[in-house]
N, C-alpha and C positions, 0 to 999 in steps of 0.2 A: 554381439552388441550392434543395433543398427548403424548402419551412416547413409550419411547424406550424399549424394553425386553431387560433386565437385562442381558440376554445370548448373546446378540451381544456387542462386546469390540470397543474400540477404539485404534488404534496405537498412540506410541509414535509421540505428535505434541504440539503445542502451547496451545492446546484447544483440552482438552481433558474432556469431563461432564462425570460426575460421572454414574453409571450404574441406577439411579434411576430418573435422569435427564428430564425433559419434552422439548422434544426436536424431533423435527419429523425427522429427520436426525442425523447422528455420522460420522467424519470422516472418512472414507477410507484410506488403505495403497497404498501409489501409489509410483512406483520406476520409476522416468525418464531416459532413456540411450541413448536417443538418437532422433536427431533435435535441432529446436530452441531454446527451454529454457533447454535441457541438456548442448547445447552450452554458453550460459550465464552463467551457473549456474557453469560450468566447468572456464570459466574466474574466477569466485567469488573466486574458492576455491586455483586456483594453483596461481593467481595475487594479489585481492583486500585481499580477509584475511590474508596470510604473511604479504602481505605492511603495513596494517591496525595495525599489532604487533609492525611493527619496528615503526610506528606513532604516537602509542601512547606513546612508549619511547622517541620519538624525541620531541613530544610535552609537555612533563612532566606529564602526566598523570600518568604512572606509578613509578615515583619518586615521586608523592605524596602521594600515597601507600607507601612508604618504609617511608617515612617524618612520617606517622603516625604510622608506626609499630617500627619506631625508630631506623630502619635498616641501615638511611642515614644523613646528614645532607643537610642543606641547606630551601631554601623556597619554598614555593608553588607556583608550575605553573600552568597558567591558567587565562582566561580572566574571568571567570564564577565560580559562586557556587559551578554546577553541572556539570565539567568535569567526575566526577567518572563515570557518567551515560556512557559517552564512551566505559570506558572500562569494562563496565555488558553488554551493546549492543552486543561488539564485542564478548565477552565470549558468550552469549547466540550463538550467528551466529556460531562460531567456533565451539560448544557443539554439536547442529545441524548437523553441519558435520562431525563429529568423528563418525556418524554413516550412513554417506554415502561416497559416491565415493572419493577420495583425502584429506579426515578427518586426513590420519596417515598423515599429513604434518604438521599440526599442533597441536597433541599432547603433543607436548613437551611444546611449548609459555602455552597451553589453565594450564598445571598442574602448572608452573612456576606462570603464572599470578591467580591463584586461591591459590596456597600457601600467594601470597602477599596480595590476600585481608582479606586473613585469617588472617595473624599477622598483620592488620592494624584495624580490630574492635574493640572495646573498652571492658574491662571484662560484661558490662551488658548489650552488643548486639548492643551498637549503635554504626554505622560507617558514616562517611561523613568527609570526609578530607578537607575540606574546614572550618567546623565550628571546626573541633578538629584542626589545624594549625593555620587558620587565625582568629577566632573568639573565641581564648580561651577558646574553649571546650563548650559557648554558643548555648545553644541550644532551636528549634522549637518558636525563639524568632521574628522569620521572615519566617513567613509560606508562604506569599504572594511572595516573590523572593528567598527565602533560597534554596526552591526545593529539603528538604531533603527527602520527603513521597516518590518525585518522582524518586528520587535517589533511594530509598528504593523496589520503585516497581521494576525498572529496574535489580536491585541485585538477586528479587524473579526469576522474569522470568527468567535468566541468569540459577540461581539455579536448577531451575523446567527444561529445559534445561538440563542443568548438568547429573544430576540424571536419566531424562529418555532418555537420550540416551547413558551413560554409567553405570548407577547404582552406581557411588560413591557416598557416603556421605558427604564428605567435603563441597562442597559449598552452598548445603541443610540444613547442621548444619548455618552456617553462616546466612543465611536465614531467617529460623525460629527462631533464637536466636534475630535478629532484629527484624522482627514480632512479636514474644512476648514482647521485649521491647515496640515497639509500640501498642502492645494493653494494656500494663499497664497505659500507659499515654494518652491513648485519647479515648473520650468518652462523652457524655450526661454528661449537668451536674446533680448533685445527681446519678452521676455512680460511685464516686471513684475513679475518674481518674482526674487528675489537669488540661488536655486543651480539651477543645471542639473547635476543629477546623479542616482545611481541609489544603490541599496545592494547589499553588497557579494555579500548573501544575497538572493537572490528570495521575492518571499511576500507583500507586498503589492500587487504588480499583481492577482491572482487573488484579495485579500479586497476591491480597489475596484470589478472588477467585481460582483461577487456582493455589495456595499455599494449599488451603483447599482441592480440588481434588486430591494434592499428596498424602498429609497427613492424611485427612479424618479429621482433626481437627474442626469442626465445628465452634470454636470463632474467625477462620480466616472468611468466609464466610459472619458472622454477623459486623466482623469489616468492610469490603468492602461494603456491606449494608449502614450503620453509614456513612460513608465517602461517598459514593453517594448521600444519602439521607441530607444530610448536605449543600451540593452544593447551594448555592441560597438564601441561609438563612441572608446573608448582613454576615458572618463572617469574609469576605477579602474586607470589605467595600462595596459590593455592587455592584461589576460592570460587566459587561459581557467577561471583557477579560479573568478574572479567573473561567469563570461559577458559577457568585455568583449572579447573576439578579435576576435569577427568579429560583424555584425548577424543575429539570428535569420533572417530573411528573405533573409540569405544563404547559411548556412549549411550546410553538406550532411552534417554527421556530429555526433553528440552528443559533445561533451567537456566536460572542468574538472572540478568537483565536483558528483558526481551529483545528489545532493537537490535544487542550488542552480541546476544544468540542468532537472530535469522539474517543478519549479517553475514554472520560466519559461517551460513548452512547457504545460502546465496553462493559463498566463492567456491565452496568446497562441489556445488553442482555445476559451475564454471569450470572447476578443475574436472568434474568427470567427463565434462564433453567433451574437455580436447588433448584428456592424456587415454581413456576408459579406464580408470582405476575400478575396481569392479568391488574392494571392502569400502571405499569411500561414497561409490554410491546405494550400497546398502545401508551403510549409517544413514546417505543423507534420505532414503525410502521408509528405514525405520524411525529414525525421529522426525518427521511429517508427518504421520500416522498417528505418534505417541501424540503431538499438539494437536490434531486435530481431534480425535478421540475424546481426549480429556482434558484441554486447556484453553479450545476457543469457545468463546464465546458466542450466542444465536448471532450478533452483528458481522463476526470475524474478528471482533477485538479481541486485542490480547494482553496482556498482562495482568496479576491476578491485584498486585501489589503496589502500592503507593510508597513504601520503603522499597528503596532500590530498584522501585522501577521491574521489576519480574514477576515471570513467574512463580504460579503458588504451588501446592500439587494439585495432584491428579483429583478434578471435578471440585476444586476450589474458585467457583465462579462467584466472586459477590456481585452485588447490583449497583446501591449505593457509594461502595468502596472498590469498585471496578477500577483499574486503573485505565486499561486500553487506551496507551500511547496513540496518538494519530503518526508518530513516524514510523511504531510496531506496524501498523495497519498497512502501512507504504512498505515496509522491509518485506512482510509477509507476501504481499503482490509480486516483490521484485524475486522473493522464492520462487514462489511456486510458480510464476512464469518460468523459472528456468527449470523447473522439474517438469512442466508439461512438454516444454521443448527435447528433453531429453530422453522422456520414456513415449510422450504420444497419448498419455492416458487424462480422460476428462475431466479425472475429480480434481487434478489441480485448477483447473479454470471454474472446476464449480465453487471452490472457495476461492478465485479471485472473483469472481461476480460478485460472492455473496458481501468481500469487502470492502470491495469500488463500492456498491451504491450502499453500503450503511455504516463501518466504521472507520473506513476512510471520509466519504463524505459526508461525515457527519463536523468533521474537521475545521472546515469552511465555512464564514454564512454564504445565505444565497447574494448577499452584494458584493461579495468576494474581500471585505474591508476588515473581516473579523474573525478569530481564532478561538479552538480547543485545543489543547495542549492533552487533553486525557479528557474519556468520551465515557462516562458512567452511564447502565441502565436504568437506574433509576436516583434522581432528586430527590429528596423527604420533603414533606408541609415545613415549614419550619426552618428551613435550612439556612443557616448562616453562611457565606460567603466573604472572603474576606481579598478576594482578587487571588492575582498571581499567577506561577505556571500551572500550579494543581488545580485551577479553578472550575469549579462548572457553571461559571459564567463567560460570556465570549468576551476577549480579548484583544486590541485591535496588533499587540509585539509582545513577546514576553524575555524578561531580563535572559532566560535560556532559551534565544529564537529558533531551534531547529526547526521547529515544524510546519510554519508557514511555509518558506522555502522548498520545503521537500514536500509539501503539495504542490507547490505551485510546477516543480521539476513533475513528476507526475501526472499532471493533468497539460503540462506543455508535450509530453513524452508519447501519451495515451493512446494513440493510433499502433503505436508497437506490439502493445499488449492482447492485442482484439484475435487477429487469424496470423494461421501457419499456411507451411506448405511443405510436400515432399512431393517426390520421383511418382505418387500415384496422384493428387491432386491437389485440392486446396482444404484448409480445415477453420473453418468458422467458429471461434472461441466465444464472441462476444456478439450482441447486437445492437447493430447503431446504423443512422443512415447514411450513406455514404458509398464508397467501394473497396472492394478487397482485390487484391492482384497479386500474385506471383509473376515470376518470369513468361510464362506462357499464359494464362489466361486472369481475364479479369469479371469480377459480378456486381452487379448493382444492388444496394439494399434500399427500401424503402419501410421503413418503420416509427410507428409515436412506443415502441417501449422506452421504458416499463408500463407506463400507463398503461398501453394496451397487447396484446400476446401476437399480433401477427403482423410478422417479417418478411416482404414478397422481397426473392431474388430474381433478378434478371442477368443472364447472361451477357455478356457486352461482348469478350475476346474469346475466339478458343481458337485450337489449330484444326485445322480442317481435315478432316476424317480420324482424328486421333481418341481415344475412350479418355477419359480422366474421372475422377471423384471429388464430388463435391462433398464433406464431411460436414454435416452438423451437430453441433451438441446440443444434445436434449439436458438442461436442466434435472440435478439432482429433485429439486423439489416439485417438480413439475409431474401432475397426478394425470393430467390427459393429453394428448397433443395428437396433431394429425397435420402430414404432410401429403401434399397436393404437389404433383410433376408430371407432366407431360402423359393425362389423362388416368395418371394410377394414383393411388394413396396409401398414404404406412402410418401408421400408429405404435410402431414398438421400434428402442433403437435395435444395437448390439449391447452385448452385457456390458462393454464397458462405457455407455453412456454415449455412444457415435451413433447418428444414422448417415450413412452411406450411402451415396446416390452415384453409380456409376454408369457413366454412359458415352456415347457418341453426341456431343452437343452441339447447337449451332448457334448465333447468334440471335438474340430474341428469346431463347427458352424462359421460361417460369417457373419459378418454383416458390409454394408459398408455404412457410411454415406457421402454423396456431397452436399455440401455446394456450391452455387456458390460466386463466388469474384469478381464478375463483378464490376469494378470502379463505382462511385456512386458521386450526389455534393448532397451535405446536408446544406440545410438552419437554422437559428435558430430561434427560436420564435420572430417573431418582438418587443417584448419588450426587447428584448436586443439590445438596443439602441448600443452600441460599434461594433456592426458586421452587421446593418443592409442594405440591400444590397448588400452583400457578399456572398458568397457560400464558401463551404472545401471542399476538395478532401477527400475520404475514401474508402478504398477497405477492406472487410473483417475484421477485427477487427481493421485495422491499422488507423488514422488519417496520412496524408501527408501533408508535406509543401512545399513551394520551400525556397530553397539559393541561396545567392549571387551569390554564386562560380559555378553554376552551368549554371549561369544568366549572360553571361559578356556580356558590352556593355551599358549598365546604372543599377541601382538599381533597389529595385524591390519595390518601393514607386507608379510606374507609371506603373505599369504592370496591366492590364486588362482581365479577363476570358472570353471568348464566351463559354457560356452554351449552345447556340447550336452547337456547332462543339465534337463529341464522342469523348470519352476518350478512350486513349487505352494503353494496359499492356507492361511494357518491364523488364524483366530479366537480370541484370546488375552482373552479377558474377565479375567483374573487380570494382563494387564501395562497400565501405563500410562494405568489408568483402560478399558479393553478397547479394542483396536486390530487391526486384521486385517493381518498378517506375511504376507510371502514368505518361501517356502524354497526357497534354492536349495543347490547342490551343490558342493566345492569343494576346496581342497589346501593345504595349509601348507607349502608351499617348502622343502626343505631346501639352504638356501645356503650353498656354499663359504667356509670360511673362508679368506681371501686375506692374512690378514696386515695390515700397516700400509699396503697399497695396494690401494684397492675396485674396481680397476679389471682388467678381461682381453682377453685378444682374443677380437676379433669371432665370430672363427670357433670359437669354445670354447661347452660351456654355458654360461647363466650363471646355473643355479643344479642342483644333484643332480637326476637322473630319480624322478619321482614323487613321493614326499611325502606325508603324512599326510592322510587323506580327512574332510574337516571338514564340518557342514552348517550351512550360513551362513543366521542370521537377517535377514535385513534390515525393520526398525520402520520407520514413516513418518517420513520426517526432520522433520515439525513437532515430533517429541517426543523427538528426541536431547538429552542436555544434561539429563534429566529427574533422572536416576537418579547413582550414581557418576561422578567425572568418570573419562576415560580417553578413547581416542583413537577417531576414526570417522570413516568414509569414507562416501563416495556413490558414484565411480568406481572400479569393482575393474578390476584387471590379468586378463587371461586368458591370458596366456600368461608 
């Protein structure tokens, strides 16, 4: 199993493995200034994190902070156990960015709101304001909905957070003073510890590892072990929605509820980096596989179901009844980042590309003010809406606020996620403008993707007479590309989706990569029964839909695609903050009216010859939801 030389570090991130770690790759430092996701990311910090402050005041989450440090009176606000979780989210995201661009904006909230959770933990570490206000200080008596471990996790990462991006101890102390609590109390039985048990949500196995890489304390490391390894055993009865079916290390297919699955497949690839358990990272390679395969979605969303929140099976994609969680969308990033660190291999980053720009950011509006809670592919004509968290209307907070938060953590975090490095070079995951840097060498990006396919690199640092590799990844869906270096060209990677540029560099080198973005229709596997038939529009990393509003003259229930008529590109600076549309070609159905029964035989049309010739916008689905509401698809009909 690879590792990493001990003399190459990791920057301050989410996930940071120890220097002894077996892991083919380490994060890279990367600073984005500029394009697309500086621009997002620039929303996050001067709009959704302030707002996010004054929301969790409005909503009483941080008066239930004060309820339990006894600072205030009154009662607990909140529809849920686990409001606290909100505001550790929101402090981790704000943490994040105290040490990048627009951070002093919110130093003052991030010390205010860390003092309060400070005077709300209890003298022997344990906090959850839920069980110390409303449940008499009852505790871990309700694992399977209490969601205090995962409240606990949330507080670590906030913490871990905290500390490495400013180096205070405060909310570190807080931290581990819970995590020790909870390692006095839970454990095997014949360990000494009174509960053998797990919570009902995953989320703290993944902040005690990455608590034990602060610390170096090693009984954190082993307690997230325990807690993984516990998972499946029937201790929450048994069933799938809590990952208590079956043990991960058994398991051969991802189910239950999504979030609370790739959770748990996140710590268990934490645990392979820094013990090599070699069956646990086979489960976590075989069920990655099994979800991608057959349970995501063209966007990267996932989850199949609106009950419970999970997955469905295999190739049960619906459109309208998609559920695709926006914190599913976040969990699956925070995977499969740790699986590409672990084995080296592209196709994890080709599905975090493909989730970053469509069913993660579809999450957010573009003013940063307004939420999705669940990211359906397609809207109906018709569609009633009644608010709320399931809604597919945007949302400015929802009674269950996970997911603002954990965007807004994410897109404060983002530079982590982009390149690696090892002992032979640097490895370029993502592209944005900005630079990438390991310990020895640093490159310059200059790029307008997605918009546009080409990414000039310039070298800045290297050691002087030394060879290293500069690794690109070529996009899975990418049909052409050609790279240009130091007077040669390549057009094909290695099989496993890397091109490889190694050499003696100097200061000033070029290297430009072009990606082409020529529009594209993408079919799906015909076992997915909900789309078959249909085709998507995709240009370059983006998935596209059409809207109503863009559609006037009837819905878009009767719109039809002619796949032989070419698609072609248009640059719309005037919609949606300027976005690059496909146009394709198309017909508006004239369907029979049948009366009080929609049904005919087989052998009949089933709807009039021809029909009205329409030309169909399709925007990039991150920005559907933007404008009017009304109805939108991904999947058009062509016949």
């Amino acid at each position: 199993m690879p590792r990493t030389h001990s003399a190459l570090s990791s920057p301050a991130g989410p996930v940071r493995p120890t220097p002894d770690a077996r892991t083919a790759l380490r994060p890279a430092a990367v600073t984005v200034d500029g394009g697309f996701w500086h621009d997002r990311r620039a929303t996050n910090s001067r709009v959704s994190l302030p707002q996010g402050a004054d929301l969790l005041e409005s909503a009483g989450n941080l008066h239930n902070l004060r309820l339990a440090a006894g600072t205030a009176e009154g009662v607990f606000q909140g529809a849920y156990p686990f409001v606290d979780t909100d505001v550790y989210k929101w402090l981790e995201a704000a943490s994040w960015q105290l040490a990048d661009e627009g951070g002093e904006l919110l130093a003052d909230d991030v010390s205010r709101i860390v003092a309060l959770v400070a005077d709300a933990q209890q003298p022997d570490g344990y906090l959850n304001t839920w069980f110390q206000l409303v449940k008499g200080g009852e505790r871990y008596q309700d694992l399977r909905w209490g969601h205090e471990l995962y409240c606990a996790g949330h507080l670590i990462q906030a913490a871990v957070a905290h500390h490495r991006s400013t180096g205070r101890p405060e909310l570190l102390d807080v931290a581990r003073r819970f995590a020790d609590h909870i390692d006095s109390v839970f454990g095997l039985p014949g360990s000494g510890r009174p509960v053998d048990g797990i919570d009902g949500h995953p989320e703290v196995e993944t902040a005690l590892v990455e608590l034990y890489r602060e610390t170096g304390e090693r009984r954190y490391l082993d307690l997230a072990g325990y807690f993984v390894d516990r998972h499946g055993h029937g201790l929450l009865g048994g069933d799938a929605y809590c990952q208590d079916r079956v043990p991960l290390r058994a398991a051969t297919d991802v189910e239950g509820h999504a979030v609370r699955q790739l959770y748990l497949l996140a710590a268990a690839a934490d645990l392979v980096a820094e013990t090599g358990d070699a069956e646990l990272r086979a489960a976590s390679e075989r069920l990655w596989h099994a979800m991608t395969a057959t349970k995501t979605h063209l966007t990267g969303g996932l989850g199949a179901h609106h009950d419970q929140e999970e997955f469905g099976d295999p190739y049960e994609l619906p459109n309208e009844r998609a559920y695709c969680e926006t914190c599913a969308a976040i969990a699956s990033v925070q995977w499969s980042w740790r699986m590409a660190l672990l084995t080296g291999e592209a196709r994890y980053s080709d599905l975090i590309e493909r989730t970053l720009y469509n069913g993660f950011l579809a999450g957010v509006s573009l003013d940063g003010e307004r939420w999705l809670y669940v990211n359906p592919l397609q809207v109906r004509d018709g569609h009633t809406d009644t608010g709320g968290d399931q809604s597919a209307r945007r949302t400015r907070w929802f009674r269950c606020a996970c997911c603002p938060p954990n965007v807004m953590r994410l897109l404060a975090s983002l530079p982590h996620y982009l390149a690696s490095g090892d002992e032979q070079g640097l490895q370029i995951h993502q592209f944005v403008t900005g630079t990438y840097a390991t310990d020895r060498v640093r490159v310059r990006a200059e790029t307008d993707y997605p918009w546009h396919g080409t990414i000039a690199f310039t070298v800045e640092e290297t050691p002087s007479g030394e060879p290293w590799t500069l690794s690109l990844r070529i996009p899975k869906w990418c049909r052409e590309f050609r790279v240009r270096c130091g007077g040669e060209t390549y057009d094909s990677p290695a099989d496993d989706g890397w091109l490889r540029l190694s050499r003696t560099w100097t200061p000033g080198d070029l290297v430009v990569l072009e990606l082409a973005l020529e529009p594209r229709l993408t079919a799906a596997d015909p076992r997915v029964d909900a789309v078959r038939g249909c085709v998507a529009i995709e240009r370059g990393p983006l998935v596209h839909c059409l809207e109503q509003v863009d559609h006037p003259g009837g819905g878009l229930d009767d719109i039809v695609l002619d796949p032989s008529r070419p698609l072609a590109v248009k640059h719309r600076p005037d919609l949606l903050g300027g976005v690059t549309t496909v146009v394709a070609a198309g017909r508006r159905r004239r369907v029979p009216d049948r009366g009080w029964w929609p049904y005919a035989p087989a052998t009949g049309p089933a709807a009039e010859p021809g029909g009205e010739p329409v030309e169909l916008t399709a925007i990039p689905y991150h920005v559907w939801a933007n404008r009017e509401d009304g109805s939108m698809r991904v999947w058009l009909p062509t016949s």
